[in-house]
N, C-alpha and C positions, 0 to 999 in steps of 0.2 A: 491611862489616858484621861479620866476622871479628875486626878489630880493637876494634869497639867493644863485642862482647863477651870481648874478652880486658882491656879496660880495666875493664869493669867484675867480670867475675871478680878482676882485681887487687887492684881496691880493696873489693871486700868483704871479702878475705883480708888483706886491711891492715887492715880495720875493726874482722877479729876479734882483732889482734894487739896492741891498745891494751892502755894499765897498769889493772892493776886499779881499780875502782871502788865505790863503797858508797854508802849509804840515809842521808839527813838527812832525820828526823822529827822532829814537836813540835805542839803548843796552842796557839792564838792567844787568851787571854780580857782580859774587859775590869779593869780593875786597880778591886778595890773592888766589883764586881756582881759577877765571874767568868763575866757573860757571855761565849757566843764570840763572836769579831771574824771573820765571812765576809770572801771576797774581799780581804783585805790580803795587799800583795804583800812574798813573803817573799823576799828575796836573798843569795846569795853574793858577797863582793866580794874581788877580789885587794888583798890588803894592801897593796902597792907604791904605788898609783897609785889606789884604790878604784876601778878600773871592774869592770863588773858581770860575772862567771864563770858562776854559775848561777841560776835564780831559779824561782821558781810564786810561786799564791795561797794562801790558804789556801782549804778546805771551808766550807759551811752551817755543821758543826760547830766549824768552826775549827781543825781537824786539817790540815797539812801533810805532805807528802813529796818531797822532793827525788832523783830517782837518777842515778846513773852519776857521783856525784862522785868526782873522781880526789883521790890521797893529797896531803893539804898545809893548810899554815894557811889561813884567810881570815878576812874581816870578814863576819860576821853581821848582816842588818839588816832589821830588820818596819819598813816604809810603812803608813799608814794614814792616809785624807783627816781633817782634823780633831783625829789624833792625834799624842803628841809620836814619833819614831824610833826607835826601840831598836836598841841596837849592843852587841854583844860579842862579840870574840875566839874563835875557837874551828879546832881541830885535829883534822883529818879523816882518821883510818888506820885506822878500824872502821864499821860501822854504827852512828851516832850518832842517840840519842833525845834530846833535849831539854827534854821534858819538857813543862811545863805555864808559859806567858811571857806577863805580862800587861805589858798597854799600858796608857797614863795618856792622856786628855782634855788636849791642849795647851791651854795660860795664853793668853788673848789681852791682857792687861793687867795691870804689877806697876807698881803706882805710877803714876811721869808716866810712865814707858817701856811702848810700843806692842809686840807683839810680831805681824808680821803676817806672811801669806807665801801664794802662791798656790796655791790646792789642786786636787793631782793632780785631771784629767779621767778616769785609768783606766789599762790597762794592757795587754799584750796575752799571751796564753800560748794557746803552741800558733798554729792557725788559727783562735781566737775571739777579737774585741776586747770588752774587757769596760770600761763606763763605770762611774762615781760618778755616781748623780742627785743627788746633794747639790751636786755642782760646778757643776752647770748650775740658773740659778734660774728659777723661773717662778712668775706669777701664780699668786694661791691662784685654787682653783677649776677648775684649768687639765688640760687632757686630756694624756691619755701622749700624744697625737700631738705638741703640742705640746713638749713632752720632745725627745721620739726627734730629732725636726727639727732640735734646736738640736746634736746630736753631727756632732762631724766627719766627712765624707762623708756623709752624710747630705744626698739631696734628695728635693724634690719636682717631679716630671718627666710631664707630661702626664699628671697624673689618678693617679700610681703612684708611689710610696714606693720610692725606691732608696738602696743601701748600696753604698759601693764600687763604682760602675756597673753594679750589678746590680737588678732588681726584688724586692723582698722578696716571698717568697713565703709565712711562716707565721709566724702572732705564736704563741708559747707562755706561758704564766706560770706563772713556778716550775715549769718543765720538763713542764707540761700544755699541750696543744691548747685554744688560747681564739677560739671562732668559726669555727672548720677555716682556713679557707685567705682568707676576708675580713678582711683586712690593716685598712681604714679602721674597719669596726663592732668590731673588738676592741680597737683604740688611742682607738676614741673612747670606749667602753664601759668604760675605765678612768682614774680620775684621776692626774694626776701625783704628787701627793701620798704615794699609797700606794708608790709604788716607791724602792726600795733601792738598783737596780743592772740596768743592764740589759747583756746580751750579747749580741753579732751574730759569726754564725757560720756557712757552710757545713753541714748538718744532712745527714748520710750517709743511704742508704735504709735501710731495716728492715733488710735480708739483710743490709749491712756491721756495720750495727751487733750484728746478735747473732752475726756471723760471728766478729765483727772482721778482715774482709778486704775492703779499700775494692772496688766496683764504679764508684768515678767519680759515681755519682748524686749530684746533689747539689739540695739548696733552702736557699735566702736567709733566713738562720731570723732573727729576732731574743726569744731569750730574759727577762721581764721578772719579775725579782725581786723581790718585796716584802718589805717591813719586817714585820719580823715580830709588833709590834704592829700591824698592821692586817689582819690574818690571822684577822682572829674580829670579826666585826661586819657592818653594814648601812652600803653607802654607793652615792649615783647623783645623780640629777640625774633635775627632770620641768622642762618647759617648754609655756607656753603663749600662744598670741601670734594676735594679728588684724592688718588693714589694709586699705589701701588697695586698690581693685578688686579685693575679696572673696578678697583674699590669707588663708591660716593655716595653722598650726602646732602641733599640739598631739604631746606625745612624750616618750617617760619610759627611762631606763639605772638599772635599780636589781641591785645588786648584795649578795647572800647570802652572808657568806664564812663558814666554821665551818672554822678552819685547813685540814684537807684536803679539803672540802666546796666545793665553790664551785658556786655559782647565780648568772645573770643573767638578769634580763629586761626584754626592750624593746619599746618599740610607740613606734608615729611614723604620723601622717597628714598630710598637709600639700600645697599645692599650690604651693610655692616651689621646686621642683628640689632641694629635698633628699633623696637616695637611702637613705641612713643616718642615723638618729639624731647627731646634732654634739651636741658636750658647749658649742660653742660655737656657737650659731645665725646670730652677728651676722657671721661670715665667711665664705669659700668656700671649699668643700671641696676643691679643688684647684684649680691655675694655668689650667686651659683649662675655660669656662664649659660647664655641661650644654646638651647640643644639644637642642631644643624645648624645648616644656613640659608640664612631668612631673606628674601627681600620683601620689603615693606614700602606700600601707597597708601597716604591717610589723606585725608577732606575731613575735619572736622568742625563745627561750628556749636559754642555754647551761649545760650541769651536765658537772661532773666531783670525782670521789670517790675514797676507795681504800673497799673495802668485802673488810671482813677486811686479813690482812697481805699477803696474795697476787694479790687481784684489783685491777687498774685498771682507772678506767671514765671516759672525756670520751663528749659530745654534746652536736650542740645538733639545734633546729629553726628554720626559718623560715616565718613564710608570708608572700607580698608581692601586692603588684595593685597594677600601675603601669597607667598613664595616660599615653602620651606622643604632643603633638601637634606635628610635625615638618612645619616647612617648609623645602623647600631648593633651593638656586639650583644648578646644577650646571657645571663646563664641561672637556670633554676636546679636547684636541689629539692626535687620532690618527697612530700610526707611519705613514708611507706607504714607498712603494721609489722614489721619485722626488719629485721637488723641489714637487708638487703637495699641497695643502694637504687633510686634511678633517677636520673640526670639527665638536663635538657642542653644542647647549645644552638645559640640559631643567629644568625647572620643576616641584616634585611635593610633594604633601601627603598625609601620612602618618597615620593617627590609627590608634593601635594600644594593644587593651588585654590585659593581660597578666597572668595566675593561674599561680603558683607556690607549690610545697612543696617541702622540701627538709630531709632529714635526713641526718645523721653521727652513727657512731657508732666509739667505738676500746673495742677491750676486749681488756686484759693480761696474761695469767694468769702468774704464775712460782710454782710447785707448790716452787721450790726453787733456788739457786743456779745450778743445772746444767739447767736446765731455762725454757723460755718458749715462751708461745703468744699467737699476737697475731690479730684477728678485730676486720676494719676492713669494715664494710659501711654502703650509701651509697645513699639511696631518692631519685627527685626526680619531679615530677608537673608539667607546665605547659598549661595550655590558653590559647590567646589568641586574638584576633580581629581583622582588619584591615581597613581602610578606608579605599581609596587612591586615586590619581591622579595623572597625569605628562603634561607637554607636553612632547614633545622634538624639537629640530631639527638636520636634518646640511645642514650647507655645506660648497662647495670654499674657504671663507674670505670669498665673493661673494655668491654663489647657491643657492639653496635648489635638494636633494637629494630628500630627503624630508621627512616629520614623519610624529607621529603622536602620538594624543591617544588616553591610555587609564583604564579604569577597573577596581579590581578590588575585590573584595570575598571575604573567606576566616575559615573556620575551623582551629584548627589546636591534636592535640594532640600529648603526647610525657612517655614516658617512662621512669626508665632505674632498672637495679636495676642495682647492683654489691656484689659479693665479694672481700674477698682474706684469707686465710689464710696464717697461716708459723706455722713450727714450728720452735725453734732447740735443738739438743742440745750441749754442752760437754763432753768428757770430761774424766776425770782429769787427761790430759795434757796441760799448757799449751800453746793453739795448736791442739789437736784439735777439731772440731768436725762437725757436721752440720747441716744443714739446708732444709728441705721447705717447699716452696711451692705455693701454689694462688691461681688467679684467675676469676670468673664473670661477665662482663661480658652486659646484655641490656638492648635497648633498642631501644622501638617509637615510630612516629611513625604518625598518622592526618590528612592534609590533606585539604581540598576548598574550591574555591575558583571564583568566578564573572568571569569578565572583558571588556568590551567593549571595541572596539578600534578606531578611525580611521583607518588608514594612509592618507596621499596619496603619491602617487609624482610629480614633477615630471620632463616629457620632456619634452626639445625646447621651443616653445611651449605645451604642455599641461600637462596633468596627469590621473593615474588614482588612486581612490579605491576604497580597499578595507576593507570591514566585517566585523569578528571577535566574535562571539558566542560563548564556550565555558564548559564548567566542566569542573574539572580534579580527578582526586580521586589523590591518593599515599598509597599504603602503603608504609612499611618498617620493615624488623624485621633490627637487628643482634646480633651474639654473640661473644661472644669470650672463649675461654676459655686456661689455659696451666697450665702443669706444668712445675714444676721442683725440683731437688736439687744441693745441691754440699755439697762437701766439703771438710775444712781438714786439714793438716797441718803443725806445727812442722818447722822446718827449721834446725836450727842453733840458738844464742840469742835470734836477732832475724829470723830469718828466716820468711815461712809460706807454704806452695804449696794451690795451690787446684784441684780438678779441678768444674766442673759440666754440667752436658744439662735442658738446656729443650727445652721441646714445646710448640706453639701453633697456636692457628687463630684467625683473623676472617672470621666469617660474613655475608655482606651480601644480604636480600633486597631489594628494591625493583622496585613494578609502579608504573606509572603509565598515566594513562588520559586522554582528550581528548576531550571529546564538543563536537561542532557542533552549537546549537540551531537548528534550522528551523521558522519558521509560527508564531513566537509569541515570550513570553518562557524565564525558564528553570524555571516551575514548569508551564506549558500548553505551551511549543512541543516538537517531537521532536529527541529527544539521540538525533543520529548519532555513532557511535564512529569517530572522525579514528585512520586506523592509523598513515600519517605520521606522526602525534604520540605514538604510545602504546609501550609497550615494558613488559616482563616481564623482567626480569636479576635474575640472582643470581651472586656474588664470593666466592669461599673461598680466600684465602690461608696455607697448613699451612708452618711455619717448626719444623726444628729447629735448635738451637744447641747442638755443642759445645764448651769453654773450659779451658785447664788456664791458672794464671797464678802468678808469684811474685810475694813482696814482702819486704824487706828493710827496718826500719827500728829506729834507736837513739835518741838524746837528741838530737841532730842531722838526722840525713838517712832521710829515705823514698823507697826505687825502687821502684817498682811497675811488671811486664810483663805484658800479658797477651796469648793467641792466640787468637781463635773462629773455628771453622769455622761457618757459616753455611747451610744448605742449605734451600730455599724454593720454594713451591710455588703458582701462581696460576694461577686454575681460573674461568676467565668462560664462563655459559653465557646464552646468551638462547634463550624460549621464546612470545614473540612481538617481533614481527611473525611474523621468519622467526626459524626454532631456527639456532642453531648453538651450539658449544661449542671455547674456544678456551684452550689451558693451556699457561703458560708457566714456565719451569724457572730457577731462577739459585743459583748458587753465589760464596760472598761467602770471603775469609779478612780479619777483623777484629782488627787485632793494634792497643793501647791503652800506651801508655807514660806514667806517671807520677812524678815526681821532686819533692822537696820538699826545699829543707833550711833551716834554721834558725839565722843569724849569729848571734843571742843569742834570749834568753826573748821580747826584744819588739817582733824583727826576723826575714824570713821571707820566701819565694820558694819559687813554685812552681809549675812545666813539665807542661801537661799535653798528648796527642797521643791523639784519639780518632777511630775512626772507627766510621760507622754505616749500616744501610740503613734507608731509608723507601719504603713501598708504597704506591702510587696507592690514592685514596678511592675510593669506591663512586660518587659524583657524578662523578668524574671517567674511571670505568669506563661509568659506561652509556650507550649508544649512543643515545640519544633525544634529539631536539628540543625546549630551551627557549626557546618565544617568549614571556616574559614581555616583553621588548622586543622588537615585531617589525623594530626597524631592527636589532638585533643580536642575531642568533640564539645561542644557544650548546649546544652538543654532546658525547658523552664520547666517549674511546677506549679503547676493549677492550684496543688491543693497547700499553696504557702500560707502560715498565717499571721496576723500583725506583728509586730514586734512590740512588747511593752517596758520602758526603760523610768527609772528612776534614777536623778541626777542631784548633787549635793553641790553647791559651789561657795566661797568664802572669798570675800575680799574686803584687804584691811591698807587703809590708805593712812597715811601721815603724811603733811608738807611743813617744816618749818620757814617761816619766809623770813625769820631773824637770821635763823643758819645756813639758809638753803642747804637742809637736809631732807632728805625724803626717804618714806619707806612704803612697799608695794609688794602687796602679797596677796595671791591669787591660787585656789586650790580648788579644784573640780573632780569628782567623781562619779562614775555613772554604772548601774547595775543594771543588764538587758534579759528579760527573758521571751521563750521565742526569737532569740537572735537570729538574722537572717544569714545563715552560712552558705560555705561550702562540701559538697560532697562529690568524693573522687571515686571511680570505680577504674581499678589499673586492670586492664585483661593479662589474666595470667593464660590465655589461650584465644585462640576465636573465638567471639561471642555473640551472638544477636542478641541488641539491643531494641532491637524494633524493627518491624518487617521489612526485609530488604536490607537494613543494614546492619553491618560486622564489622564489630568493634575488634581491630586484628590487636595479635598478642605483643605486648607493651604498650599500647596506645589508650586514650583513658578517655573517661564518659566524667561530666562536672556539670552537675547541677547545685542550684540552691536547695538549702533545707533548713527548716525550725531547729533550732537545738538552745539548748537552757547554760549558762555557765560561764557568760560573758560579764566580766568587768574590767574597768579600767579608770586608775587613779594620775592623777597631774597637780603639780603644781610648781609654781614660780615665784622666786623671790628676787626682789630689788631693789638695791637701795644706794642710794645719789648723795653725795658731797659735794662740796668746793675745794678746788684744788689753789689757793691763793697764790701758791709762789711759783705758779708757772699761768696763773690765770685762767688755769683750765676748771671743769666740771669731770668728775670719777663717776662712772656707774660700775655697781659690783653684781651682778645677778647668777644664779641658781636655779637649776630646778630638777626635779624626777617626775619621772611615770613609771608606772606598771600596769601590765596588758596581761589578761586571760583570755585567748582567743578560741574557742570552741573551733573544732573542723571534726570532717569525718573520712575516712577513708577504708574501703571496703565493709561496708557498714562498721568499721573500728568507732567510736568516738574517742578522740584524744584531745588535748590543747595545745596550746602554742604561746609560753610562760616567754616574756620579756619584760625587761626592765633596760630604762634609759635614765642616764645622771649627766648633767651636763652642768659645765658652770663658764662665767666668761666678767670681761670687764669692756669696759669704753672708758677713753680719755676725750674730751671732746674739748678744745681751745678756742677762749674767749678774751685771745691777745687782742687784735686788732683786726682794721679791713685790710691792713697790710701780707698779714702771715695768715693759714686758718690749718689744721690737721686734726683727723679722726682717726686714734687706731680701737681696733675693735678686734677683741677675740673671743674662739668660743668652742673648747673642749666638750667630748660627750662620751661616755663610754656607754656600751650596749652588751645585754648579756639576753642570750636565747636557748629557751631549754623546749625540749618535744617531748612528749609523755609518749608516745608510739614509736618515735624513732629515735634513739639518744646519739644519731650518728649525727641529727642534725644539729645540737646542739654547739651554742657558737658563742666566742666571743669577739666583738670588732670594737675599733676603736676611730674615731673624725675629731681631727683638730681642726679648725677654719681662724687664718688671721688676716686681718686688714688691716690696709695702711693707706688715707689718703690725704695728701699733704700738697696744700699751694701756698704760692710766695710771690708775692712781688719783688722783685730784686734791686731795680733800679730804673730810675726814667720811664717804667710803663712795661718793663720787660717782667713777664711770667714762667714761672715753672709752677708745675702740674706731677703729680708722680700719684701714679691708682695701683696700689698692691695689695694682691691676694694669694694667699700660700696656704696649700691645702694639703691636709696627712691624712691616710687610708690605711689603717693597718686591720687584718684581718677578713679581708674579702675572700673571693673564690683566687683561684690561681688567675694572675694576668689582670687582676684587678686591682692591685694595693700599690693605686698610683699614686704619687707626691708629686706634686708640682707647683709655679710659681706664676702667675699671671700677671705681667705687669705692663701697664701703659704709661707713655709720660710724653710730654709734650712741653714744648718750651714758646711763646705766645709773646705778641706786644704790639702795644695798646697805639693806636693810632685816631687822627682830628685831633680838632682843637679842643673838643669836649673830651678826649680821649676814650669815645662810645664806639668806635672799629675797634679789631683786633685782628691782626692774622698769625697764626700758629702753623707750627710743623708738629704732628704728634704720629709717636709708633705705637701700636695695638700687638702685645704682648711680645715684649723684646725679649725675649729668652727661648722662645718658640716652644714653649710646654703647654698652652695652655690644651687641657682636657675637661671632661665630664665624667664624674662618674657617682652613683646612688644603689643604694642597697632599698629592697621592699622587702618587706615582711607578711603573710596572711597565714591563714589558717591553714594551706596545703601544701606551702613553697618558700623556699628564701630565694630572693631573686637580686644579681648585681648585675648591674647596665651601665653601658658604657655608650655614647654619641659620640658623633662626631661634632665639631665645634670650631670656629673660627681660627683661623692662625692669624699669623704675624702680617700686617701690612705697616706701610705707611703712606699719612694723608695731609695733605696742606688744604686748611681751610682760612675760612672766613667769616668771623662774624660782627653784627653791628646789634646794637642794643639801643632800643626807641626808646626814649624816656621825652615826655611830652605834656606837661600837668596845668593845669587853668593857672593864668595870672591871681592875683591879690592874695597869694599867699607870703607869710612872712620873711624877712631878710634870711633867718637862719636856713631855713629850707630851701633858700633860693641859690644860696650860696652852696649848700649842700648837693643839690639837683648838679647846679651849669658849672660852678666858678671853681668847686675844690674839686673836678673828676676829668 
């Protein structure tokens, strides 16, 4: 270790020993309007050979800056999609201004000579890839989702929108919160049309960003910038639609913008499995079909403003009531500690209805340069109701075990207030900084629920039957609250040290209560209180952290170290049945290392090594008996203890914007000890488990437990061309994992070895607004080995392809075609289903603006559509199968608002009203 901090004290003392360097500024406007030209990529080229030295974008304004250029000639040159190149000469031995540099609209035809060329996709600066929506074409009418999808790395992956193998976690526009953290209703809730440019980027926490001293936090952001003629106006989309077995849709995305003003609002009711409002109805909101059937009520409303020069202000609200009636086949192959088989199947229908509120709110204050206060608080309210049923059977593979046939019925509500607060102070001195933090987390939950129960127990020749009357009432009330401060300090030119101290607790109440009804039902028979069943717990986990860390970074490379002492506090007391109080102590040292550096402007690598602790949940603390299944009991332990994990992550980005080539590679691994498992106990006879209850023979007891031996490696590769002779864009992507899953069974430890390989392509077409298709596919093989049981060991195999394809035909007439074809090979028996999902619809365009349309579309012509999904843990392989929408059809209606301020230009106007 010695050494590798004398190499790195070397080379920063090398780093500061570099030749002097200086500031290239300047104006990017447009030649003739003197508008500015955002995002064109500005570069330095060595003279010799023109490859690229230094480079940025330009600003919103169109203002550039360039630092740390070292003394010498080069070639000067503004890119710009659409625009002709500007080049000249120029000599770098001062701080250089440039001034004011307009660009000209490239010629696409002089005479009979063609002047054509393919236009950059984007570019990359820094850790954020920034696109041209203009490069990418899409249907008029067409939603930013559609967009985003067609950029390289870009997928869609079980229901979730990922970048670079990561799940996007927040849409922004124009550097506002649009919808908080719902990824599909804000991409659908915006047209393709209106965007400029969009950027996908790593998005720092609050505390890096006003520190500027990275803490490693990081969210999947993708940034969506608009044109700034559309920045003042009314635009959205309502939809309305009937069908077949009392199918409908009725649902509206209308959008208020007053340049820094922006309003959305939406509602949607409908009984086709639609969760969010679609800009596009006649296709599927993502590649794996919604499980049951849903009906769906939204109210939604998003606003964000600046109000004065100082204050910012995003929120939205929701309110939803879904409907969802689930039916589902189930089947697990249990871990055993010998060569003996034991097997679940169970049968259950679900009808659950669901009332939600749900607010966000962000508010910004900067009083002044040196100064900000940010106050993000976060309301939600659910009440919902259930209405259930399950047949389940255990076998040795042969013979019936047990079963049991239940029934339940519940009320259930919940909900949660959050706070967080920062305060960020800048001083004079570059690099100094402060800043104060605060957080209020509280949240209640109120259950009760009624359940009858069947059990059969099969002995020998016989069988014993046993009947379960209860209702079951839970309270809990959680809190949590934290405090914290750190501090910055400049260190050097490039250097900045950081000292902080956090304080925190999580508060956990939870009682729970059992009552056996006798002599009647459950409003006339007598509720005896089952003590077996019932339990009083309360969890207070008090954590402080202290952290000093450095960081060093220039035009090139970023090292970041950091050290936290860790010191933690867990305090379980229960105060029925029997009291006791049980506190346990741990001390953690969390040292973080991060390195980044930068081969050119729009090429980039970067090493990260994080370690963390996690503390058992409150469900997983309390010592009380859930027989919601009475064949599989499950249980908490008090005496659980953290979990401490060490995480390795690599990502290496390229974008060529001469080739529109990219390459995207992403590799994560992470080492857990203390892993929070499970442990199975199978009764090889009758057992008491605890006074009063008897765990009968095949039926099984599952609690959590610590166990050591957990790791798990990922990664994903990606890499984007241009496809010129069909005008399309190719993505080729890759990736594996491997899993070492600790479990325990009958005090056995054993693990649960898998490995996943999967590979896939996208073609995405950037013909015109007239034609647009996406096929996408994505192979995986899976391979599962069990050290305890080699019966379980397995291999399966999912292919998933898509295909979705629109066209204008003629005079305004559409076709629509949404294909999904899905291969299962290797599941349990009765599960290795293959099927085709397909919607299509044929649509035309009607007005004079040609902004109505009415269609006829079918939802899954072939009448296969299914569900079905394999899990994997540490004690079980499990395949599931729902039930899931069939075939209707539906004739709708939609119109598209499109509504933008006057004095904007002929081309746009013509674009808007005259060509649509």
């Amino acid at each position: 270790m010695k050494y590798l901090y004398l190499f790195l004290f070397s080379f920063l003392t090398f780093s500061h020993s570099f030749s002097q360097s200086y500031m290239v500024k300047g104006k990017v406007l447009e030649y003739g309007k003197q508008d500015p030209i955002p995002y064109a990529n500005i570069l330095l080229l060595s003279t010799s050979d023109s490859s690229q030295v230094y480079g940025t974008i330009s600003e919103m304004d169109g203002e550039f800056e360039i630092g740390n250029v070292r003394e010498g000639n080069y070639l000067f040159k503004i890119q710009y999609l659409g625009y002709r190149n500007y080049f000249r000469t120029i000599l770098v031995n001062s701080n250089l201004d440039l001034g004011t540099l307009s660009i000209q609209e490239e010629a696409t035809s002089l005479g009979e000579v063609v002047v054509s060329t393919r236009r950059s996709t984007g570019t990359q600066k820094s850790d954020t890839t920034m696109y041209n929506a203009d490069a990418f074409k899409t249907m008029k009418d067409a939603s930013a989702q559609v967009l985003i999808e067609k950029l390289p790395g870009v997928v869609s992956e079980g229901g979730s929108l990922q970048a670079q193998g990561e799940n996007i976690a927040q849409i922004l526009v124009d550097g506002k919160p649009f919808f908080g953290t719902d990824v599909q209703a804000a991409l659908q809730n915006l047209p393709a049309e209106v965007i400029q440019s969009i950027e996908i980027f790593d998005q720092k926490s609050e505390k890096a960003q006003l520190s500027g001293f990275d803490d490693g936090v990081r969210l999947k952001t993708i940034n969506i910038i608009t044109k700034p003629n559309r920045r003042k106006g009314q635009f959205g989309k309502a939809t309305a639609g009937l069908g077949t077995d009392d199918r409908y849709l009725i649902g509206a995305s209308i959008n208020a913008f007053d340049e820094d003003q922006r309003i959305t609002f939406t509602g949607l009711s409908n009984n086709v499995n639609m969760l969010n409002y679609s800009s596009d109805a006649n296709t599927q909101a993502n590649s794996r079909p919604q499980e049951g059937i849903v009906t769906t009520n939204i109210l939604g409303l998003n606003y964000s403003d600046l109000w004065g020069e100082k204050i910012k202000v995003a929120g939205s609200y929701t309110y939803s009531k879904r409907e969802n009636v689930g039916i589902v086949s189930r089947f697990r192959d249990f871990v055993t500690t010998d060569d003996s088989n034991q097997e679940y199947s169970e049968t259950s229908r679900d009808v659950r209805v669901n009332n939600q509120h749900r607010a966000n709110l962000r508010l910004e204050y900067n009083p002044d340069e040196r100064n900000r206060i940010l106050y993000i608080p976060r309301f939600s309210a659910e009440a919902s109701s259930e209405n259930s049923s399950f047949l389940g059977e255990t076998t040795d593979g042969l013979n019936l075990i047990n079963q049991v046939d239940n029934l339940k019925t519940g009320q259930y509500q919940e909900y949660d207030l959050f706070n967080r607060l920062i305060y960020g102070h800048k001083f004079k001195k570059a690099g100094r900084s402060i800043t104060f933090r605060g957080l209020l987390h509280n949240g209640w939950d109120n259950d009760e629920s009624d359940r009858k129960a069947r059990n059969i127990y099969y002995e020998g020749d016989g069988q014993r039957t046993e009947n379960i009357d209860q209702r079951t009432t839970r309270e809990r009330q959680g809190n949590r609250w934290e405090a914290g401060i750190a501090f910055t300090e400049a260190v050097g030119k490039n250097g900045q040290f950081e000292l902080e101290y956090e304080i925190g607790n999580r508060g956990n109440n939870s009682d729970q209560l059992v009552f056996n009804v006798e002599g009647g039902d459950f409003e006339q028979g007598n509720m005896m209180l089952d003590t077996a069943l019932s339990n009083a717990f309360q969890s207070d986990y008090l954590t402080q952290e202290f952290e000093v860390g450095y960081q060093y970074s220039n035009e090139k490379l970023r090292i970041q170290t950091e050290v936290q002492y860790q010191d933690a506090n867990l305090d379980n007391k229960q105060e029925f049945p029997q009291a006791f109080d049980l506190n346990r102590k741990f001390t953690a040292v969390l040292p973080t290392v991060r390195f980044e550096y930068k081969f050119t402007p729009t090429t980039n690598i970067q090493l990260d090594f994080d370690t963390r602790t996690d503390e058992p949940q409150v469900r997983q603390l309390q010592p009380v008996i859930d027989n919601t299944n009475p064949l599989q009991l499950r249980t908490g332990n008090p005496e659980l203890d953290q979990s401490y994990t060490k995480e390795f992550r690599l990502r290496f980005r390229s974008q060529n914007p001469d080739t529109d080539k990219s390459w995207f590679l992403f590799t994560r691994s992470a080492f857990v000890s203390n892993f929070i498992s499970n442990s199975t106990f199978i009764a090889g006879e009758a057992t008491e488990i605890q006074d009063g209850i008897i765990l009968e023979k095949g039926s099984q007891l599952n609690r959590p437990v610590n166990l050591d031996g957990y790791w798990d490696v990922r990664s994903w590769l990606s890499y984007g061309m241009p496809l010129d002779f069909i005008k399309s864009k190719l993505n080729l992507n890759a990736g594996a994992s491997i899993t070492k899953r600790p479990g325990q069974v009958n005090d056995q430890i054993g693990f649960n070895n898998s490995q996943r390989f999967n590979a896939g392509f996208s073609v995405n077409s950037s013909i015109s607004d007239q034609i647009d298709f996406n096929i996408w596919a994505r192979s995986s093989f899976n391979n599962v080995e069990n050290t305890l049981n080699s019966n379980l060991n397995n291999k399966f195999f999912q292919q998933l392809f898509r295909v979705n394809f629109n066209w204008i035909i003629w005079e305004g007439f559409i076709y629509r075609l949404d294909l999904n074809h899905q291969i299962n090979s290797g599941l349990s028996a009765g599960f290795d289903n293959n099927f085709s999902l397909i919607n299509m619809s044929l649509g035309k365009k009607i007005f004079k603006n040609q902004r109505g349309e009415v269609s006829i579309m079918v939802y899954d012509l072939l009448g296969q559509n299914a569900n079905v999904r394999r899990n994997i843990t540490e004690t079980f392989i499990e395949d599931i199968q729902t039930n899931v929408l069939q075939q209707y059809f539906m004739v709708s209606f939609t119109y598209n608002l499109r509504r933008f301020s006057k004095g904007m230009d002929e081309d746009t106007y013509n674009e808007l009203y005259q060509n649509n």
